[in-house]
C-alpha positions in Angstrom: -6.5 28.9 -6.5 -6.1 26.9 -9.4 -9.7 26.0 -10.7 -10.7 22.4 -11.1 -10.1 20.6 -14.8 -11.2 17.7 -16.1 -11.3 15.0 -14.1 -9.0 12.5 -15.0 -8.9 8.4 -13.7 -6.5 8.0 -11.0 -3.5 6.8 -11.1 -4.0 2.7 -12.1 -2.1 1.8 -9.1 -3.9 3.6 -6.4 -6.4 1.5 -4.3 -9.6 2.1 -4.7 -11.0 1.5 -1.2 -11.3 3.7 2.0 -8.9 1.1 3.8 -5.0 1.3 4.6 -3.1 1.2 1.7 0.1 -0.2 0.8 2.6 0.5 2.8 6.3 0.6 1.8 9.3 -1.3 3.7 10.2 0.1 6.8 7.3 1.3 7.8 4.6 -0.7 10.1 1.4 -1.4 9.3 -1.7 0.7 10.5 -2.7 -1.4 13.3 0.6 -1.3 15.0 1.5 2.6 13.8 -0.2 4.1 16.3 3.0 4.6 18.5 5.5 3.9 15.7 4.8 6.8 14.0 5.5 8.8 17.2 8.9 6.6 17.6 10.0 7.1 14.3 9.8 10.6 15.0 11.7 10.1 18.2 14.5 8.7 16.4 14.8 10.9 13.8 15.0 13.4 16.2 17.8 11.8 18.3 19.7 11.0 14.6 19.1 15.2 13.8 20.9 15.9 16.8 23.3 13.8 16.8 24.4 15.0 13.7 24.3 18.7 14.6 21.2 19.6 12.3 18.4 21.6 12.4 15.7 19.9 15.0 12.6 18.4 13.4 9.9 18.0 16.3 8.0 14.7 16.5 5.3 14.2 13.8 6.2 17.6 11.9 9.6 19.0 9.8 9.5 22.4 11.8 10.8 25.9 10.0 14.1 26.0 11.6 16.3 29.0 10.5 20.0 27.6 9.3 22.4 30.1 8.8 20.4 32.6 10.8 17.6 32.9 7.7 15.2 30.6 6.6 12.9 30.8 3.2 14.3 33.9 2.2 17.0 34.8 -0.8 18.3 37.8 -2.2 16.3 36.5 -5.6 13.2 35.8 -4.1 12.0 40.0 -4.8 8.8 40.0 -5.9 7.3 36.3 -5.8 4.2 35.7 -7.1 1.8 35.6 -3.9 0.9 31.9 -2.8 -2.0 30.3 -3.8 -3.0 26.3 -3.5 -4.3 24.0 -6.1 -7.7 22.7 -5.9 -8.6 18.9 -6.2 -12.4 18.5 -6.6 -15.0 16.5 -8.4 -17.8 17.8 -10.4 -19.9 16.9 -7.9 -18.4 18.0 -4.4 -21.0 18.7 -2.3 -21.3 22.1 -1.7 -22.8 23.9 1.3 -26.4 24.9 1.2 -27.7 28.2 -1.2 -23.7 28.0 -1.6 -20.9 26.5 -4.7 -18.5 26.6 -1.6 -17.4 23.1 -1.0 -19.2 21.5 2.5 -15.4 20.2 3.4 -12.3 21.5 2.6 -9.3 20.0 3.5 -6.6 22.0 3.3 -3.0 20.3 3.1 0.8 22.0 3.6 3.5 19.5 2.2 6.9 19.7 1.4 8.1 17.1 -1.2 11.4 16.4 0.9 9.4 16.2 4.4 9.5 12.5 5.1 6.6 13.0 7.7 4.6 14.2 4.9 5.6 11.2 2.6 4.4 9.0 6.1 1.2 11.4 6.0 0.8 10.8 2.1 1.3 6.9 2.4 -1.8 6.5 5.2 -4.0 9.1 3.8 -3.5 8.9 0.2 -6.2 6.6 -1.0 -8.0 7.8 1.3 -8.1 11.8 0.3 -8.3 10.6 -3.7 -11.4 8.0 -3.2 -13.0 11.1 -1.1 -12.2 13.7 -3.6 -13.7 11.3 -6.6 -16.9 10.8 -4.4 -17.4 14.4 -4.2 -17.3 14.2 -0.1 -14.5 17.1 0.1 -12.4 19.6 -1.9 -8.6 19.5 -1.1 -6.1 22.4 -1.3 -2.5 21.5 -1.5 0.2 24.1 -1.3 2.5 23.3 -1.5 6.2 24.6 0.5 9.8 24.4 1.5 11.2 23.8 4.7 14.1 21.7 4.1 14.9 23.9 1.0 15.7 26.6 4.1 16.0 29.3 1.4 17.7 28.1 -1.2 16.0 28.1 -4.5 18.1 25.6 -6.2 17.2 22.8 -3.8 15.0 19.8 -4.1 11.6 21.2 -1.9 11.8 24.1 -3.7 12.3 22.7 -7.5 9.5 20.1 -6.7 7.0 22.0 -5.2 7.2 24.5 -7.7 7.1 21.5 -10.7 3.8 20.5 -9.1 2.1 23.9 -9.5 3.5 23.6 -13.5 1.8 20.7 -13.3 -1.4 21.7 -11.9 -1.4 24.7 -14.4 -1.7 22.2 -17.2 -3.6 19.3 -15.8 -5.0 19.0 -12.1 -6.1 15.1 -12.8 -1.9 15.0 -14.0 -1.3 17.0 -10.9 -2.8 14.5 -8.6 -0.7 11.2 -10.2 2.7 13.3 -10.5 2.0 14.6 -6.7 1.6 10.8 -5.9 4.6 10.1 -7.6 6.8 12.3 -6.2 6.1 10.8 -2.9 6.3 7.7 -3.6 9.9 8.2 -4.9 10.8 10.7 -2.2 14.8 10.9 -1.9 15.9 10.4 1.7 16.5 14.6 3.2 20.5 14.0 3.6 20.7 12.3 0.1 23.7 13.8 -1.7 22.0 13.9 -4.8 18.4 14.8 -5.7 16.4 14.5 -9.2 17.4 17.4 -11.6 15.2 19.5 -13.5 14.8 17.1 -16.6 13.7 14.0 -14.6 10.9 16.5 -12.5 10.2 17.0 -16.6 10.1 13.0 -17.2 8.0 12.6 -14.1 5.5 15.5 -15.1 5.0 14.0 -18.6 4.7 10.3 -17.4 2.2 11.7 -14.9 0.0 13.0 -18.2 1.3 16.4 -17.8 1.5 18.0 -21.6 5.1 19.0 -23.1 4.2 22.7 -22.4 5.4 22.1 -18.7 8.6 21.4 -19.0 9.6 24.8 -20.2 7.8 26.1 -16.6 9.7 23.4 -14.7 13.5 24.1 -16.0 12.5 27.8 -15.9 11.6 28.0 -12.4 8.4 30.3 -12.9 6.9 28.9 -9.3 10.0 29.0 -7.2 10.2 31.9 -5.5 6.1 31.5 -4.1 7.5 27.8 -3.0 10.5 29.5 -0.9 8.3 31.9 0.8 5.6 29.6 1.1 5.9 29.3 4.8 6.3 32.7 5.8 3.3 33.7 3.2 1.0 31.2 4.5 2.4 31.7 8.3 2.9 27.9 9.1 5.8 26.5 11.0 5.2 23.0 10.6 4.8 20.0 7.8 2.9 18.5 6.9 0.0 21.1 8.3 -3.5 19.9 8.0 -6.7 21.6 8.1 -10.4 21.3 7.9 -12.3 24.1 6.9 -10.0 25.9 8.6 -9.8 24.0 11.6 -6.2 22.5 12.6 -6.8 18.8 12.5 -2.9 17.7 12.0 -3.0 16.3 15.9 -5.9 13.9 15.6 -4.8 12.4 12.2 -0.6 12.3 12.9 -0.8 11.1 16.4 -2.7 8.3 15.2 -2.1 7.9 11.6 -5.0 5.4 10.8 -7.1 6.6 7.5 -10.3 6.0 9.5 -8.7 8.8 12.1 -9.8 11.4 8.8 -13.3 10.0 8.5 -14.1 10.3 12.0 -13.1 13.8 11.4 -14.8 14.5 8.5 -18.0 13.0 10.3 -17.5 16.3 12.1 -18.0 18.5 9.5 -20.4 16.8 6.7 -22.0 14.0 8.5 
């Protein structure tokens, strides 16, 4: 794991409160999300099939093997072994006669996974103002599904952006990872950012020049494409706390406070 750096301000237009944030056009607000999260699912779902792709199951982009091989290529030989990067404050509480972190959330995205944009949009503010309270640690690692083994495609060239990021700056980290979401491309786009505008993104996000020769040269790709098989998920976005699946009781009812209650759980 990366270790934490510095820890920068967040991003100047992320709210600063526990509450639901902004939410974007086309999307319902929290009150009224409880069931349109599943139906937007739903729909997806019946669009996926209709259009003879691979099936995404409600809530979650499942690892669906196209072709008859997902997350694997003939270049991947040798990828460096998955690790996640580590978003904590100075002072995270930590468990007792222990520098282990008292909560850990532990989050598996995929940049293209629009059920993990719709997880970032409810529970962004959210995670951040926790993480700058020192309440928990979070561990993103980041994957590709949607990439289905290609290493030239978007999930794959994003994720592994992010840990070039991370590398450099966790506080840039945390404002490009934001970013990247909040200008997610649609999954059946015909087009996706190249190389140079993850580069633009990165520096606008605080991230030093030095990243953009580990962006264009692809030094994380490879631990992106295996990511799933490496970390033995099926699913996106996959949530845990300290270890314990929580991904049903915070998509089913996407509410920030749904997180809280779990946290409760865990660290009182």
């Amino acid at each position: 794991m990366t270790q934490p750096g510095p820890w920068g301000p967040p991003p100047p237009d992320q709210p600063q409160y526990y509450g639901a944030p902004q939410y974007v056009p086309g999307f319902p607000p929290p009150k009224k999300s409880r069931t349109g999260w599943v139906m937007f699912a739903v729909i997806a779902v019946i669009a996926l099939v209709a259009a003879g792709v691979a099936a995404v199951i409600v809530l979650r982009h499942k690892n669906v093997p196209v072709g008859g091989a997902a997350e694997t290529s003939s270049a991947d030989a040798g990828p460096t072994p998955l690790r996640s990067i580590r978003l904590a404050a100075p002072n995270v509480a930590t468990k007792p006669g222990s520098s282990e972190p008292k909560a850990t959330l532990t989050v598996y995205e995929d940049f293209l996974c629009p059920f993990c944009g719709r997880f970032e949009q409810v529970y962004g503010p959210t995670i951040g103002k926790l993480i700058t309270d020192g309440r928990i640690a979070v561990d993103y690692t980041m994957v590709s599904i949607l990439g289905r083994g290609d290493l030239t495609s978007y999930s794959v060239r994003a994720g592994a952006a992010a840990y070039c990021v991370a590398d450099a700056d966790t506080a840039a980290f945390q404002r490009f990872h934001a970013a990247l979401f909040a200008h997610q491309p649609d999954e059946s786009a015909q087009t996706f950012p190249s190389d140079d505008e993850l580069v633009a993104q990165a520096e606008k996000a605080g991230a030093p020049d030095s990243v953009a020769d580990c962006i264009t040269g692809g030094k994380y790709r490879a631990m992106v494409n295996n990511a799933v098989k490496s970390a033995g998920i099926n699913s996106t976005p996959t949530v845990l706390l300290n270890g314990t699946d929580i991904g049903d009781a915070v998509l089913l009812h996407p509410d920030p406070q749904a997180l809280l209650d779990q946290l409760k759980t865990v660290s009182g």
